[in-house]
C-alpha positions as CSV (number, residue, x, y, z in Angstrom):
1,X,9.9,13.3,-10.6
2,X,6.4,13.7,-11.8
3,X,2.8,14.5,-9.3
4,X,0.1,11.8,-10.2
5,X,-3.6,11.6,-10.4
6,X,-4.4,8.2,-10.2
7,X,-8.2,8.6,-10.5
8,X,-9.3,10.3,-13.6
9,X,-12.0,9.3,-16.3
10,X,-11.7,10.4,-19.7
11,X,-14.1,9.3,-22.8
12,X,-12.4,9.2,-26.1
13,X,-14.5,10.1,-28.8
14,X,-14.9,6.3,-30.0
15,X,-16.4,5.5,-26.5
16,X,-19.0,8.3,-26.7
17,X,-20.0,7.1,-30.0
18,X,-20.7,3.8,-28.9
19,X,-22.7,4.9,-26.2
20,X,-24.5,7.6,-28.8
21,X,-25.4,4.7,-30.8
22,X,-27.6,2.6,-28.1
23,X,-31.2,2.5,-27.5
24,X,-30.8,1.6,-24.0
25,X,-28.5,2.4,-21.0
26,X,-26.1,3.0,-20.6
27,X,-26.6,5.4,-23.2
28,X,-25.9,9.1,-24.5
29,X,-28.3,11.5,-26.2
30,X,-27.2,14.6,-26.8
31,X,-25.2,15.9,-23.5
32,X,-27.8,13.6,-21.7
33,X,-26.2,9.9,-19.9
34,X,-28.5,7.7,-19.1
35,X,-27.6,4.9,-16.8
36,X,-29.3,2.4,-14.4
37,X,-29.5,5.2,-11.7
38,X,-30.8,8.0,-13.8
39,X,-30.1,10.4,-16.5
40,X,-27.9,13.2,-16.0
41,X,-26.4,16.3,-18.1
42,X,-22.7,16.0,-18.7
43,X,-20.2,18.5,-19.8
44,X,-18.9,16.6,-22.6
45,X,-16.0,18.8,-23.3
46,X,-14.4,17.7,-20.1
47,X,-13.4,15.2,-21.8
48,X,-11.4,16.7,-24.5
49,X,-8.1,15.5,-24.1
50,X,-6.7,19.4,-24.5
51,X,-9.2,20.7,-22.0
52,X,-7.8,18.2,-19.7
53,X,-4.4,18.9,-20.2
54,X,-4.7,22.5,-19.1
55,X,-7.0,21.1,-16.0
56,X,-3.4,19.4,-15.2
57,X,-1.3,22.2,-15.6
58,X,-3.4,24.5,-13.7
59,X,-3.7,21.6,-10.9
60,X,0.3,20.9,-11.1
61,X,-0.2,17.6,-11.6
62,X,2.0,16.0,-14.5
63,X,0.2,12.7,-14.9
64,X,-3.4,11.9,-15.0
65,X,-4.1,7.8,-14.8
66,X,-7.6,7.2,-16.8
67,X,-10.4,4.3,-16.2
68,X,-12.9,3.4,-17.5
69,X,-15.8,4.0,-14.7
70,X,-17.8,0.9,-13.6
71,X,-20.7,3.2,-12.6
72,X,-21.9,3.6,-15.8
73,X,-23.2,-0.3,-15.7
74,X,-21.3,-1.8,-18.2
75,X,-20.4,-5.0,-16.3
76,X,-24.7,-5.4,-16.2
77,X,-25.0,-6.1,-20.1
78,X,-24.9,-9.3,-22.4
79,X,-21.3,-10.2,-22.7
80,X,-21.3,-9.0,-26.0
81,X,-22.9,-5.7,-25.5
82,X,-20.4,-4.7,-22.8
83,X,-17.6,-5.6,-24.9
84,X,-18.4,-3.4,-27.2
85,X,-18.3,-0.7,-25.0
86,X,-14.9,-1.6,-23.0
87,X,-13.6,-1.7,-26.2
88,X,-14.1,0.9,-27.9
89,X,-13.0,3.1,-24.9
90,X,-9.9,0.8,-25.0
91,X,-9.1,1.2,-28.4
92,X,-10.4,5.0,-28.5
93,X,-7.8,5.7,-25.0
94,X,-5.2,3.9,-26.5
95,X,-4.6,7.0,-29.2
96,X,-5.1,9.5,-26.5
97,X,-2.1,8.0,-24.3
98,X,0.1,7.7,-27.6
99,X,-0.6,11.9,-28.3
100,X,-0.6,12.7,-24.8
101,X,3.8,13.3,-24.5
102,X,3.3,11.1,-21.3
103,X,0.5,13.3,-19.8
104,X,-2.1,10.2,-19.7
105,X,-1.4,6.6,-18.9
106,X,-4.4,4.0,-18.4
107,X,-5.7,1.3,-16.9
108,X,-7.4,-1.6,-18.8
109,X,-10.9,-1.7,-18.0
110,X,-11.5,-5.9,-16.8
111,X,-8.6,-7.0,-18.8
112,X,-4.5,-7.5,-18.3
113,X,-3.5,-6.0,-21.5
114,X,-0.7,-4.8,-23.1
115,X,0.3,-0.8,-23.2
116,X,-1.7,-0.3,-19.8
117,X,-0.2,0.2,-16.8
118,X,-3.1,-1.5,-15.2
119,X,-6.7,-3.0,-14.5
120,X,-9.4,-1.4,-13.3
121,X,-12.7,-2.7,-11.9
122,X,-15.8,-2.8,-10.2
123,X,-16.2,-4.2,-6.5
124,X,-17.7,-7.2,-7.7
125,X,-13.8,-8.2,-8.5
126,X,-13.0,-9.0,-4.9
127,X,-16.7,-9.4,-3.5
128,X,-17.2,-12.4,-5.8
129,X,-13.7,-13.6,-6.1
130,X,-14.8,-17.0,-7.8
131,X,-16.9,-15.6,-10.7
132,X,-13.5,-13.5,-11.8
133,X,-10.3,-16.2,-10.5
134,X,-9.1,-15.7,-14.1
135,X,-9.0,-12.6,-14.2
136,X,-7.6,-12.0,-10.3
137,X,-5.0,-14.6,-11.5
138,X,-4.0,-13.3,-14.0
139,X,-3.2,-9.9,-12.5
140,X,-1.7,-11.7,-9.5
141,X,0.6,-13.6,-11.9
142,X,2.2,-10.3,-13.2
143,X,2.5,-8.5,-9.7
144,X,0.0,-6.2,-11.6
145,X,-2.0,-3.2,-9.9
146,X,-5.9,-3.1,-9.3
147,X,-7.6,-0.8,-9.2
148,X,-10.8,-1.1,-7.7
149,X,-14.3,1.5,-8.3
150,X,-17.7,1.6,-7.1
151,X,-20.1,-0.2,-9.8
152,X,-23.7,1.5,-10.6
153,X,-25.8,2.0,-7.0
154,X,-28.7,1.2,-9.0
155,X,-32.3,3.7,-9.3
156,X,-32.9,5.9,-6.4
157,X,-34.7,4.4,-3.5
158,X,-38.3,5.9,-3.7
159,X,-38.1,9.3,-0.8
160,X,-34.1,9.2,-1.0
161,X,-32.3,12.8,-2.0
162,X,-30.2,12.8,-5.3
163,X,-27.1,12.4,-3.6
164,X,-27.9,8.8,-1.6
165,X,-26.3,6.7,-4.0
166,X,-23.3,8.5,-4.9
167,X,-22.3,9.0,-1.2
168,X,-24.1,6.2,0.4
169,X,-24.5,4.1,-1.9
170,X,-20.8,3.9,-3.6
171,X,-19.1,3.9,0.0
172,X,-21.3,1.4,1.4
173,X,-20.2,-0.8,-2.1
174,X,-16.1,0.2,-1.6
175,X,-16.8,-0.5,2.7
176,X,-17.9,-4.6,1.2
177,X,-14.7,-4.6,-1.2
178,X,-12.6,-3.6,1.6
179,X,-13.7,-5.9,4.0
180,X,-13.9,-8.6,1.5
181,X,-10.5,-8.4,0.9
182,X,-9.3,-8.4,4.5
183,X,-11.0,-11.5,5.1
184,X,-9.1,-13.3,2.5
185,X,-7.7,-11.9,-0.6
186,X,-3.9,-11.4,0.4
187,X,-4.5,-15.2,1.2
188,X,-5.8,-15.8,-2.6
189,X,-3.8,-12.9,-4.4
190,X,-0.2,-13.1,-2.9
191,X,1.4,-10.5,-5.0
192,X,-1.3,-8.2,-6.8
193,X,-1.1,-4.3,-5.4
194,X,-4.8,-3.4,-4.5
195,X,-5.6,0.3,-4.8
196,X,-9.2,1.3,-3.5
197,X,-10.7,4.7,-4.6
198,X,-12.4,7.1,-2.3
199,X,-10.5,5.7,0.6
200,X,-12.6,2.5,0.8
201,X,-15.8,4.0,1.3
202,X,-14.4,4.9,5.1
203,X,-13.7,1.0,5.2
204,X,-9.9,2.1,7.1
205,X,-12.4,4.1,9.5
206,X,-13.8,1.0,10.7
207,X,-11.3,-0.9,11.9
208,X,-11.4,-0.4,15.6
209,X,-14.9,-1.8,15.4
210,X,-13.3,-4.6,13.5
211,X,-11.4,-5.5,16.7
212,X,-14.4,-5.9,19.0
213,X,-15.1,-9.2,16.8
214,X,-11.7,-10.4,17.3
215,X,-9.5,-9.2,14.4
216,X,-6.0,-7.9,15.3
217,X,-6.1,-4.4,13.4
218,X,-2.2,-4.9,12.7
219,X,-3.7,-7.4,10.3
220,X,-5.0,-4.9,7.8
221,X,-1.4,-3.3,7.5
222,X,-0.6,-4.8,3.9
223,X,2.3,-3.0,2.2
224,X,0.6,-3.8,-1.3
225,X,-2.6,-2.6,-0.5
226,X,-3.4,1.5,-1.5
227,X,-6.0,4.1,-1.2
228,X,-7.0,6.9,-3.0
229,X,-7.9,10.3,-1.6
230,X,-11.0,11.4,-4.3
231,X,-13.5,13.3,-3.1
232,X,-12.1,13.5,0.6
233,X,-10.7,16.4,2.4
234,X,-8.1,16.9,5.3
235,X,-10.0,14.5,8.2
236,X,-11.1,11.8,6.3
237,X,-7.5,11.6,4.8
238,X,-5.6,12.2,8.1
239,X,-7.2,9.4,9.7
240,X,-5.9,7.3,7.2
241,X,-2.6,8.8,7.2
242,X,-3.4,8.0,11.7
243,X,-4.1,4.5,10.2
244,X,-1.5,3.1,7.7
245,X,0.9,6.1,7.2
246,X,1.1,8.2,4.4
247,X,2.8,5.6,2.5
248,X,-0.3,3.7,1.8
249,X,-2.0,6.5,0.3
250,X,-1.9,7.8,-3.5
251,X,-3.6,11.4,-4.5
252,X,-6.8,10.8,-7.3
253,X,-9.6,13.3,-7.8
254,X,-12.1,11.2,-9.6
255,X,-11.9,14.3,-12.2
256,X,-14.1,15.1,-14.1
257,X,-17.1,13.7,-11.6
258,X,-16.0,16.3,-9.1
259,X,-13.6,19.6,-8.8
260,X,-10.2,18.4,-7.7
261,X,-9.5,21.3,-5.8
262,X,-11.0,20.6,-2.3
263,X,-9.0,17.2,-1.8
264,X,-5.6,18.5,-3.9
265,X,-5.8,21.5,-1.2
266,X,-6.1,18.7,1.3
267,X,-3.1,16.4,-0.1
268,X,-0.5,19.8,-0.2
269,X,-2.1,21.2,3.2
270,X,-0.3,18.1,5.1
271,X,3.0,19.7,3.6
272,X,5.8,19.0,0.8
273,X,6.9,15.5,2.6
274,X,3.3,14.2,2.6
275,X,2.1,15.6,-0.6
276,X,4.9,14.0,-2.3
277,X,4.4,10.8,-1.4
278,X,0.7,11.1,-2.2
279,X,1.3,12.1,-5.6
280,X,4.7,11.3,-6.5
281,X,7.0,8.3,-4.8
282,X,4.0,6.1,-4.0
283,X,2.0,6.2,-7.6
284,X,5.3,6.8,-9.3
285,X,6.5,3.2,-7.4
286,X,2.9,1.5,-8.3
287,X,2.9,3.0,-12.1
288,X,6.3,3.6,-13.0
């Protein structure tokens, strides 16, 4: 049986030379992205598949699932701009699965496509079901797993600190997903699996406020509906443990935006029958 990480991003080098060769964002300059929420210095050797590799093994993790992060704001550019970029990371991450000896699978950023184990995408999947019924379909149609990621917060608010739109800004997005899907996506999407990174924004920690407006709680406890620890420690993912049972949730680290130590600390913390549900029976059930 095999530990999973089902939140990684990885660039393969064709992605970063598509985003080397733009004038605008989202774009790379040196070790310098910029994107509609700013410009930032990245450790591009992070994303060396090797470098990764011996992140795993020091992390005892034996897969890592890769997307394709909506936060850069891709899904913001001319159609034909943005399918540049998705894909030439497709094409770029499907070479790094092939020579990974099972160490990487990946999910398919907006698309159902063969050799991926997976879509991922941005909020705006579920918040404005209408605009992307094909899509939703389509993943519906083959009992497929999505996975669903903040989207860019936009430029700081004038007076805000650095971190407003990566913690309020990103949970505030994945709280709307959340609660856009309890109001009606089982009813549209019958048989997709729905996994939501970084817990739903809090979104599970709501739900007794949800029941002062007349909405039975028991309601939100869908078997095919999944959430990812990243970025969380031992409260925040106990009370979702309190919540849905340990079941529902599947480890991810969001590696390498963060350090996957706090929250894998976390994860093993609750003891070997938790942690291997969290990284082992649940994602090996969703990503066989």
């Amino acid at each position: 049986m095999k530990a999973v990480d089902v939140h990684q991003h990885l660039w393969p080098a064709s992605f970063v030379d598509a985003l080397r060769a733009r004038a605008s964002a989202p774009t790379l300059d040196g070790p310098v992205l910029t994107t509609p929420e700013g410009s930032f210095e990245l450790d591009l050797g992070a994303h060396d598949p090797e470098r990764r590799t011996e992140a795993l093994d020091r992390d005892g993790i034996d897969v890592a699932v890769l997307s394709l992060q909506p936060t850069l704001g891709i899904e913001a550019l001319p159609a034909s701009e943005r399918d540049e970029l998705e894909l030439a990371w497709v094409d770029g991450i499907r070479q790094v699965v092939r020579d990974s000896g099972g160490r990487f699978r990946a999910l398919a950023p907006w698309r159902v496509l063969d050799g991926f184990d997976g879509t991922s995408a941005g909020v705006s999947a579920l918040l404005e079901p209408e605009a992307h019924a094909a899509l939703l379909g389509e993943i519906d149609a083959a009992r497929g797993v999505l996975f669903v990621h903040p989207e860019s917060a936009g430029p700081l608010p004038p007076g805000r600190p650095g971190w407003w739109g990566w913690t309020a800004g990103y949970t505030s997005q994945m709280q709307h997903a959340y609660f856009a899907w309890l109001a009606d996506g089982r009813e549209r999407l019958p048989a997709i699996r729905v996994v939501f990174s970084i817990l739903a924004g809090g979104g599970p920690f709501l739900l007794e406020r949800l029941s002062h407006r007349g909405v039975e709680v028991r309601s939100a406890l869908d078997p095919g509906v999944f959430f990812d620890t990243a970025t969380h420690g031992r409260r925040a993912i106990e009370l979702c443990i309190e919540t849905f049972g340990a079941g529902q949730l599947v480890y991810g680290s969001d590696m390498p935006v963060v350090d996957p130590r706090l929250t894998l600390r976390a994860v093993r913390g609750f003891g070997d029958a938790v942690a291997r549900l969290l990284q082992i029976d649940t994602p090996g059930a969703l990503i066989p």
